[in-house]
C-alpha positions as CSV (number, residue, x, y, z in Angstrom):
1,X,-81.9,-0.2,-32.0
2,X,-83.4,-0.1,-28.4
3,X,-82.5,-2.8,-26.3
4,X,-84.9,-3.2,-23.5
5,X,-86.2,-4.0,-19.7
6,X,-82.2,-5.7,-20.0
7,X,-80.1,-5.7,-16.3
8,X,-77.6,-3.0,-17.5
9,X,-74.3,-3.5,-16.2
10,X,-71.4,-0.9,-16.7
11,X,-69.0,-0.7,-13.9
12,X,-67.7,3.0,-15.7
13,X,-70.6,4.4,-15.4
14,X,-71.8,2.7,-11.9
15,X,-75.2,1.2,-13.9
16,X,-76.5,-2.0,-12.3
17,X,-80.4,-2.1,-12.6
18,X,-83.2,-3.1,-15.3
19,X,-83.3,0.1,-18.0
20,X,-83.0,0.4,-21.4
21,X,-79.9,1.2,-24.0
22,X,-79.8,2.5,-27.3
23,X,-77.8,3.1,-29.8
24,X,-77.3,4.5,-33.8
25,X,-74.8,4.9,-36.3
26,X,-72.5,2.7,-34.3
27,X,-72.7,4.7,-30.7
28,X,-74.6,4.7,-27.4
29,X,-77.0,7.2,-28.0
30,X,-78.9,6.6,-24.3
31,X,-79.0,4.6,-21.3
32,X,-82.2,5.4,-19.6
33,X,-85.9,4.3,-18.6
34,X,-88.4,3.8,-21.3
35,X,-86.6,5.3,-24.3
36,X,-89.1,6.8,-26.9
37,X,-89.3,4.3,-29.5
38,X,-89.6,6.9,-32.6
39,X,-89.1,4.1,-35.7
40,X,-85.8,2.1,-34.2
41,X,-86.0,-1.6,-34.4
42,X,-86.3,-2.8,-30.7
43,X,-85.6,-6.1,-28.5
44,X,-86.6,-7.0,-25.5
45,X,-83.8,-8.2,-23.4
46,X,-85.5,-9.2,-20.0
47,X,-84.3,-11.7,-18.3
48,X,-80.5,-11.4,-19.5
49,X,-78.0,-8.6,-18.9
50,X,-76.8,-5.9,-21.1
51,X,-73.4,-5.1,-20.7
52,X,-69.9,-3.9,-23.0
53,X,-68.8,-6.4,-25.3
54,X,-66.1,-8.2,-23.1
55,X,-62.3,-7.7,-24.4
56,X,-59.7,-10.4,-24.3
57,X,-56.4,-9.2,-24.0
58,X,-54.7,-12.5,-25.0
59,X,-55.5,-14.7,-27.8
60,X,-53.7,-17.0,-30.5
61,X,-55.3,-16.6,-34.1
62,X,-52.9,-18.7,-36.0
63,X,-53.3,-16.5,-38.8
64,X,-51.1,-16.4,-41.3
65,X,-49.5,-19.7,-41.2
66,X,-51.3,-22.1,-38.9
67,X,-54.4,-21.8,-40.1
68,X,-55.0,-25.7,-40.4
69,X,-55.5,-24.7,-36.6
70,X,-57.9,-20.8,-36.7
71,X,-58.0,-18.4,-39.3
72,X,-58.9,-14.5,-38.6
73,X,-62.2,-15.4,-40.0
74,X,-63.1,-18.5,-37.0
75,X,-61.1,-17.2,-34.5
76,X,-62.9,-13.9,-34.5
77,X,-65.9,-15.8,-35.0
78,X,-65.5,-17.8,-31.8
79,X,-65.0,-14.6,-30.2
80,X,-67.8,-13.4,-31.4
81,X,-70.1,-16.3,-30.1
82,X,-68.1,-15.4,-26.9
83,X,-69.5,-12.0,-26.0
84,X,-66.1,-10.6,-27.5
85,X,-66.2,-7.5,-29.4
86,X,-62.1,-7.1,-29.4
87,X,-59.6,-9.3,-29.5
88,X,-55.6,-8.8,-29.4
89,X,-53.7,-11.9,-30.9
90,X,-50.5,-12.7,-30.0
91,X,-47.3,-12.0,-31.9
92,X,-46.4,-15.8,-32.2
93,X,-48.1,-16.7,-36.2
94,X,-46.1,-17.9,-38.8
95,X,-44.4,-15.8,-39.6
96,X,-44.4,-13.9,-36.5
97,X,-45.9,-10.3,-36.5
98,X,-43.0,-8.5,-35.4
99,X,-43.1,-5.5,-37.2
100,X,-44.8,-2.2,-38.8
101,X,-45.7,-3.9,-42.0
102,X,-47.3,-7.0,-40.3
103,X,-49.9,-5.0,-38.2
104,X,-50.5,-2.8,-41.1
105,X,-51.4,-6.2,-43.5
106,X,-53.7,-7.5,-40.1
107,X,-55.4,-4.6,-39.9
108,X,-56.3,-4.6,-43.6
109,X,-57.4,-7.8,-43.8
110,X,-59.1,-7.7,-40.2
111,X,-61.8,-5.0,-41.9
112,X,-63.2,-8.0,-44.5
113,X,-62.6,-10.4,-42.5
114,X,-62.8,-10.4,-39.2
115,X,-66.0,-10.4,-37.5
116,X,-64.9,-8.5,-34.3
117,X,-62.1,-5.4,-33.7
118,X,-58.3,-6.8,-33.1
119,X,-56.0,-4.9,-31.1
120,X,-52.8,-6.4,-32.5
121,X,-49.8,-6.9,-30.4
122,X,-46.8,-6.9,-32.1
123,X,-43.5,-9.2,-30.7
124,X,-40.5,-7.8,-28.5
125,X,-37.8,-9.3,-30.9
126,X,-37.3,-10.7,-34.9
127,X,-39.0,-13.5,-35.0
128,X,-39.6,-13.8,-31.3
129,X,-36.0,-15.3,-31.4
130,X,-34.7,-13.0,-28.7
131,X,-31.9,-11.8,-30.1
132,X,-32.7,-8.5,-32.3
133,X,-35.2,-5.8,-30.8
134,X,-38.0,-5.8,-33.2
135,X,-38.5,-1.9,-34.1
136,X,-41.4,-1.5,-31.2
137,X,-42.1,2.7,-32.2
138,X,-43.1,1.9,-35.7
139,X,-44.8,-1.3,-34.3
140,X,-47.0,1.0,-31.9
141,X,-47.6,3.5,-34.7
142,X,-49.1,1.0,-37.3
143,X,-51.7,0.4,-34.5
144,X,-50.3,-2.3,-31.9
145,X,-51.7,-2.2,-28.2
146,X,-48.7,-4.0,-26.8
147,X,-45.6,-6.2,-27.0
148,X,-45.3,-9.6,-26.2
149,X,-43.2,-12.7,-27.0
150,X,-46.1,-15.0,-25.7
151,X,-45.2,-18.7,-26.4
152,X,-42.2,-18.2,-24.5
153,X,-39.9,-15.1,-22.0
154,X,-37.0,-13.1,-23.7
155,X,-34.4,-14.7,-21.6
156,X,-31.5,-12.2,-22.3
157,X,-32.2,-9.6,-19.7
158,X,-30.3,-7.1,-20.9
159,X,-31.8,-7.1,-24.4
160,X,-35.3,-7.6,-22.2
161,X,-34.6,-4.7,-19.7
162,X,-33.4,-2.3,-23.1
163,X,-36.8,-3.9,-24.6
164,X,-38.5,-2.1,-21.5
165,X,-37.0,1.1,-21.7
166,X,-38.1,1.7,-24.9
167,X,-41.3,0.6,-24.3
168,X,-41.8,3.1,-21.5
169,X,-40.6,5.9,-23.9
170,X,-43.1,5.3,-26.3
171,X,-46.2,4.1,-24.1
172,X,-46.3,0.5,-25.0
173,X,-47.1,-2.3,-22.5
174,X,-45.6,-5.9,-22.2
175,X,-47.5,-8.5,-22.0
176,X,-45.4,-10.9,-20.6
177,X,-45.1,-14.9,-20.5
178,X,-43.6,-16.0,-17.2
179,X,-41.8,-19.2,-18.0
180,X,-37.9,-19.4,-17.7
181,X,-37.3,-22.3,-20.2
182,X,-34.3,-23.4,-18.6
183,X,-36.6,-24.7,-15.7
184,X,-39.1,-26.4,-18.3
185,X,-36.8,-29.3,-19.0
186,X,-39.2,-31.2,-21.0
187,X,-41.8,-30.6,-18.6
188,X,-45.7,-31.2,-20.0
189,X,-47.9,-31.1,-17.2
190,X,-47.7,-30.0,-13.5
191,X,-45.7,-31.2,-10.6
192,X,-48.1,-32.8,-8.6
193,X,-50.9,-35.5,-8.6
194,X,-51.6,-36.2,-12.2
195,X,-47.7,-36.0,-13.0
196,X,-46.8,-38.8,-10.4
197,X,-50.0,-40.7,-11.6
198,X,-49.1,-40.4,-15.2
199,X,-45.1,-40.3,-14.5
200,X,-44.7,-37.4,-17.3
201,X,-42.2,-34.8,-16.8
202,X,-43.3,-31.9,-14.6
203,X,-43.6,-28.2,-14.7
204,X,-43.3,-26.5,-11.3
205,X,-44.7,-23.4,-10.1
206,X,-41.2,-21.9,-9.9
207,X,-40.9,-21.9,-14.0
208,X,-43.4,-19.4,-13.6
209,X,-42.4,-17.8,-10.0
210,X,-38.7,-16.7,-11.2
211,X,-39.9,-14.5,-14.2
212,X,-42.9,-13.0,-12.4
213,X,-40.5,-11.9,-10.0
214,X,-37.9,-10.6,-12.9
215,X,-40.5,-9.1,-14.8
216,X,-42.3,-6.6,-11.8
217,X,-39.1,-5.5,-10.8
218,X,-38.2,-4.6,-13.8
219,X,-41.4,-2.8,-14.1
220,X,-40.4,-0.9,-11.5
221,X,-37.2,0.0,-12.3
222,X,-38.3,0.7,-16.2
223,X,-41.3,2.9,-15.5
224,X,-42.6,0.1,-18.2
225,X,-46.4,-0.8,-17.4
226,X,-45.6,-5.1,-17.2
227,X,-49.1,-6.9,-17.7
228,X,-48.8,-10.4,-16.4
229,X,-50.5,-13.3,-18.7
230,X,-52.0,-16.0,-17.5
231,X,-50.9,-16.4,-14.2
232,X,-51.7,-19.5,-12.3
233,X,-49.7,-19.8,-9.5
234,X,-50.1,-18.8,-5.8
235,X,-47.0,-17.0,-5.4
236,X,-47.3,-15.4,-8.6
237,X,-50.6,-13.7,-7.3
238,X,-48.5,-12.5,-4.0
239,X,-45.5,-11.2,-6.3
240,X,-48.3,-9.0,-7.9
241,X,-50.0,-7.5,-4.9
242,X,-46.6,-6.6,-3.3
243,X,-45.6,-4.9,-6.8
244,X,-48.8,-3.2,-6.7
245,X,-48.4,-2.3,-3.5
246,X,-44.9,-0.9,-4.2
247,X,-46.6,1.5,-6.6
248,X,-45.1,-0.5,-9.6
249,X,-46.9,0.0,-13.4
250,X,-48.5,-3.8,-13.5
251,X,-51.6,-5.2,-13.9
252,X,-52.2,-9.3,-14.5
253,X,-54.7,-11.4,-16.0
254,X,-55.7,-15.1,-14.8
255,X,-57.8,-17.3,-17.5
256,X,-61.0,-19.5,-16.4
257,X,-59.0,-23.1,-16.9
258,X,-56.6,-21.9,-14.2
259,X,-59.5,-20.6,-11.8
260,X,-62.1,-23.2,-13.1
261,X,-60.7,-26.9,-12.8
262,X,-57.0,-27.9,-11.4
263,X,-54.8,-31.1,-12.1
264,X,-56.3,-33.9,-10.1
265,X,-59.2,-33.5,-12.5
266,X,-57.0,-34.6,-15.1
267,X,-58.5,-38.3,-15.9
268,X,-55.5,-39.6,-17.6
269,X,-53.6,-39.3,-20.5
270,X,-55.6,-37.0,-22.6
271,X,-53.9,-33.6,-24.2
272,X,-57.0,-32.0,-24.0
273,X,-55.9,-30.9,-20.2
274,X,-52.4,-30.0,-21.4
275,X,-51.6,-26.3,-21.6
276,X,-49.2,-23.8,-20.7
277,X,-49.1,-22.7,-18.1
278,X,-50.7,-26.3,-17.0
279,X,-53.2,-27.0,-14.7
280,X,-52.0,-26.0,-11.2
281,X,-53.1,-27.7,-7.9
282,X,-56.1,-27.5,-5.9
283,X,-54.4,-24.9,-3.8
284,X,-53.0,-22.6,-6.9
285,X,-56.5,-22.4,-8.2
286,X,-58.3,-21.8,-4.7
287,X,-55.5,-19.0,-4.1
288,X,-56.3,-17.4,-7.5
289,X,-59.8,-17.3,-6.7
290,X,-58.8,-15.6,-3.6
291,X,-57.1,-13.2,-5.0
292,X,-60.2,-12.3,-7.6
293,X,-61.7,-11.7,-4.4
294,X,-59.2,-9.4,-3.2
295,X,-59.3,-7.3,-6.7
296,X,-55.3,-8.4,-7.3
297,X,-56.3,-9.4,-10.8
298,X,-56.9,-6.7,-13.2
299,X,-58.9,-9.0,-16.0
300,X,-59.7,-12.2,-17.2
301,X,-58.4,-13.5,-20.5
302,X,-59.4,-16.6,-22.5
303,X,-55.6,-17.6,-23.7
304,X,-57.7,-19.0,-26.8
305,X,-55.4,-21.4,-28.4
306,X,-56.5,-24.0,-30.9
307,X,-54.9,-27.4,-32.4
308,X,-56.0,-29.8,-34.5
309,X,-57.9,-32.8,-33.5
310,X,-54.9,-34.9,-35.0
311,X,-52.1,-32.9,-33.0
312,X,-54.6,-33.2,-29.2
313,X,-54.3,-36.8,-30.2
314,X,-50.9,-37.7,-29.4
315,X,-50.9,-37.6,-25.9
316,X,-49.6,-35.5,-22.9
317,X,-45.8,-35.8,-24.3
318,X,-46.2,-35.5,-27.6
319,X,-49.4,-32.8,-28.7
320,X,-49.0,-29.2,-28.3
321,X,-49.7,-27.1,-25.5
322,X,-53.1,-25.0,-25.3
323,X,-56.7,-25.1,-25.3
324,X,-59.3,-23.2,-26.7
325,X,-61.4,-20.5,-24.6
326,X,-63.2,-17.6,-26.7
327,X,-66.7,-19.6,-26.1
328,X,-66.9,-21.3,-22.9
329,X,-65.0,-18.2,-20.9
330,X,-68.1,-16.2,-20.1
331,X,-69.9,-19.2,-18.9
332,X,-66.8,-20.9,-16.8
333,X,-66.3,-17.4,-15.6
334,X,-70.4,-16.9,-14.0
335,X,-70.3,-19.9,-13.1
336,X,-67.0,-20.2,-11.0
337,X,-67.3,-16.5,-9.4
338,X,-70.5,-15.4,-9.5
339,X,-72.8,-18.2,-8.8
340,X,-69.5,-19.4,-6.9
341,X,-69.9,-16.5,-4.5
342,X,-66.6,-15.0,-5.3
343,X,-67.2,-11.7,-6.9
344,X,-70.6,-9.8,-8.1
345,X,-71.7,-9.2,-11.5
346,X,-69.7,-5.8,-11.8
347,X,-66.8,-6.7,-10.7
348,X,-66.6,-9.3,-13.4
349,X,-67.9,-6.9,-15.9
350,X,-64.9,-5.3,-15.2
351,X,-62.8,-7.8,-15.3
352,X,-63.9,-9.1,-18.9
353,X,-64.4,-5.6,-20.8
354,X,-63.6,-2.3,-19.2
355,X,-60.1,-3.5,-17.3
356,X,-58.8,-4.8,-20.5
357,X,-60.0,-1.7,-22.7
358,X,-58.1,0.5,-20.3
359,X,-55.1,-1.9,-20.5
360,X,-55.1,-2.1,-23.9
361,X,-55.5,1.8,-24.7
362,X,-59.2,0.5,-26.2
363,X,-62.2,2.6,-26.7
364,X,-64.3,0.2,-25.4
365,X,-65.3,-1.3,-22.4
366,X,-68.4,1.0,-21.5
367,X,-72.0,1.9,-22.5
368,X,-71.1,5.6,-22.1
369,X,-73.6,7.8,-24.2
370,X,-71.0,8.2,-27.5
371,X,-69.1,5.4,-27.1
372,X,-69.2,2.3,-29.3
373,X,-72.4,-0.1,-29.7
374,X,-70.3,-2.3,-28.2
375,X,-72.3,-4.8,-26.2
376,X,-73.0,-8.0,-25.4
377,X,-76.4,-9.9,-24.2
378,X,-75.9,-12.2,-22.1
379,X,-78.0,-14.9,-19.0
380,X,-76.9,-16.7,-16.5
381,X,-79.2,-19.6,-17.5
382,X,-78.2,-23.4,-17.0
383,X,-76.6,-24.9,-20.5
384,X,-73.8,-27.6,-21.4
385,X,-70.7,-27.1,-22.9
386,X,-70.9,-28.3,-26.7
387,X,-67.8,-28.4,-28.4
388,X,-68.8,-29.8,-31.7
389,X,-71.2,-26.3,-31.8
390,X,-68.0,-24.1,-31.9
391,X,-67.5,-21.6,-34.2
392,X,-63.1,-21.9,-34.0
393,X,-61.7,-24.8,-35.6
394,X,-60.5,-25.7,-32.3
395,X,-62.6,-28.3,-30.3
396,X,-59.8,-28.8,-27.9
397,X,-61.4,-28.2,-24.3
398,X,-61.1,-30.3,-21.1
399,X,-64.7,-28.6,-20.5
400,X,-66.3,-29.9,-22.9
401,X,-69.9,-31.5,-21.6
402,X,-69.8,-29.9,-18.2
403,X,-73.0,-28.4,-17.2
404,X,-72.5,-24.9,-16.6
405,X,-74.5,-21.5,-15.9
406,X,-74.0,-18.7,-18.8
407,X,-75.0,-18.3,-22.4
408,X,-74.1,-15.4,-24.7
409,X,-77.5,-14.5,-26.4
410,X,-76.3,-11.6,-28.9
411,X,-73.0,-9.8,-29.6
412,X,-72.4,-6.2,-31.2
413,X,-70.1,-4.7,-32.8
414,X,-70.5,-1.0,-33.7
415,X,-73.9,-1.4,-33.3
416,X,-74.0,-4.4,-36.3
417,X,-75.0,-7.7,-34.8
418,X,-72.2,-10.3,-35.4
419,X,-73.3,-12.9,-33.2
């Protein structure tokens, strides 16, 4: 297949212009002007951009056990429909993948069923109860990218800093969830405007601010590489620039909900705003977008998380945290930076597909000659949000309806179209 007269994008290689790409048997075979046609199929891709299928480094799945909610097969679907050509779900399915055997049976069933590559992560302890050390080596060995116990922070430090050490030996990252659960206290939605208009039970930014703080400087003093999820906090973006700047092993990721829309557009009592973290102020999400700015972010993630219609329906206090993200993130993401003035196509190029393959260990990430056909088409072109067009089972989005620039077009995987 030649794709062509498409704006090229890949940060790696420092491509930004109008050429053509090609590739066969599952690899960039060229990146150049006017490729010789000699039999391949072709498609002319002007007016959109060709760039490396984007990677999100933090997604939920639900599969095995919740899949009422996603199942390999949608959620990777959704990604698909997303620009996505790798996804790494979190540990946190029923039962929780927390060992060498669980990867190995996700894998499997991944190559039948799943429509784009997963980069499994495997949990820090049993049954991301935080009390027994999963065994992390054999973990890593059956194929996972990282270790996480996202959902919720191993609050035993001890077992967390031994957690690290190991890590470091063997060259496995943490993905960490910043939440000390003993701040929570029932909390459902931010401490601010919609939480005094509502009166529900608050979540401040210092649930978040305490283990950010714990978990760099124990990056630091680990050697462990400590990748940040989902921040969405002001002072959670400084704790990373001075841990950066203290030559510490981090990197973070912010999602576009946090960097998008902020809690006093939160119209009442409606779960489909409630996640975790939750919406932050309008000064959280204008200091996160300042700090894309300043490069202190390493990638964007979607933090895909689906419920049923029936759970989203109870209400702020009662439905469960999380919204879903796989298919709206490119578009919140141009929208927001790009046409927002905030960062250039490149940078968030990089931020949605060769940051998160480096992170990850992942081969992707670029449209360097011999790497993988990879790659997603995508425009910058006016649409609306359409939940009910999803591919996940999830419709939960606070987004959906808003009028937005950014459609994916096409999705590859291996060179083999899957979207």
């Amino acid at each position: 297949m030649i794709l062509r007269n498409g704006h090229v994008i890949d940060p790696e290689n420092g491509i930004d212009r109008v050429t053509d790409v090609a590739f066969a048997n599952g690899v960039i075979t060229a990146v150049a002007d006017n490729i010789p046609a000699d039999g391949e199929g072709e498609l002319d891709c002007r007016g959109a951009y060709v760039v490396p299928g984007f990677v999100d480094l933090h997604v939920h799945l639900r599969d095995p056990g919740q899949t009422a909610k996603e199942t390999l097969s949608t959620g990777t679907a959704a990604a698909a429909a997303g620009g996505y050509t790798a996804v790494a779900p979190m540990p946190n399915t029923s039962p929780s993948t927390d060992s060498s055997e669980k990867i190995t049976e996700l894998l499997k069933r991944a190559e039948t069923e799943a429509r784009v590559k997963l980069l499994p992560i495997t949990a820090v302890t049993l049954g991301q109860e935080g009390l027994v050390m999963a065994d992390l080596a054999s973990a890593k060995n059956a194929g996972a990218v990282a270790m996480s116990e996202d959902g919720k922070s191993v609050m035993d430090i001890t077992l967390y800093r031994e957690a690290l050490r190991k890590a470091a030996e063997i060259g496995l990252p943490m993905f960490a969830h910043c939440e000390d659960k003993n701040l929570v206290a029932g909390g459902v939605i931010n401490a601010g405007v919609a939480s005094e208009k509502l009166g529900l039970p608050s979540i401040t930014d210092a649930v978040e601010d305490v283990i950010t703080a714990r978990d760099l400087i124990l990056a630091g003093e680990t050697g462990c590489h400590v990748h940040l999820c989902h921040c969405s906090t002001a002072f959670s973006a400084k704790l990373l620039k001075a841990a950066k700047e203290a030559g510490y092993p981090v990197s973070g990721e912010v999602c576009p909900h946090h960097f998008a829309m902020c809690d006093d557009e939160i119209p009442g009592d409606d779960a489909k705003y409630k996640m975790n973290p939750p919406l932050r102020s309008r000064k959280d999400m204008e200091a996160l977008r300042e700090a894309i700015r300043e490069g202190i972010f390493d990638c964007i993630s979607t933090d895909h998380a689906p419920h049923t219609a029936e759970e989203k329906a109870r209400g702020f206090a009662k439905a469960p945290f999380g919204i879903v993200g796989s298919e709206t993130a490119w578009a919140l993401s141009y929208t927001t930076l790009v046409k927002g003035g905030i960062i250039d196509m490149p940078a968030l190029v990089r931020m949605m597909s060769t940051n998160p393959s480096k992170i990850a260990g992942h081969t992707g990430g670029t449209l360097t000659v011999g790497a993988p056909a990879d790659i997603a088409i995508v425009t910058g072109e006016e649409t609306r949000i359409d939940a009910s067009t999803f591919a996940s089972k999830g419709r939960n989005t606070p987004f959906d309806g808003r009028r937005v620039y950014g459609k994916v077009l096409a999705t590859y995987v291996d060179g083999r179209r899957v979207f």
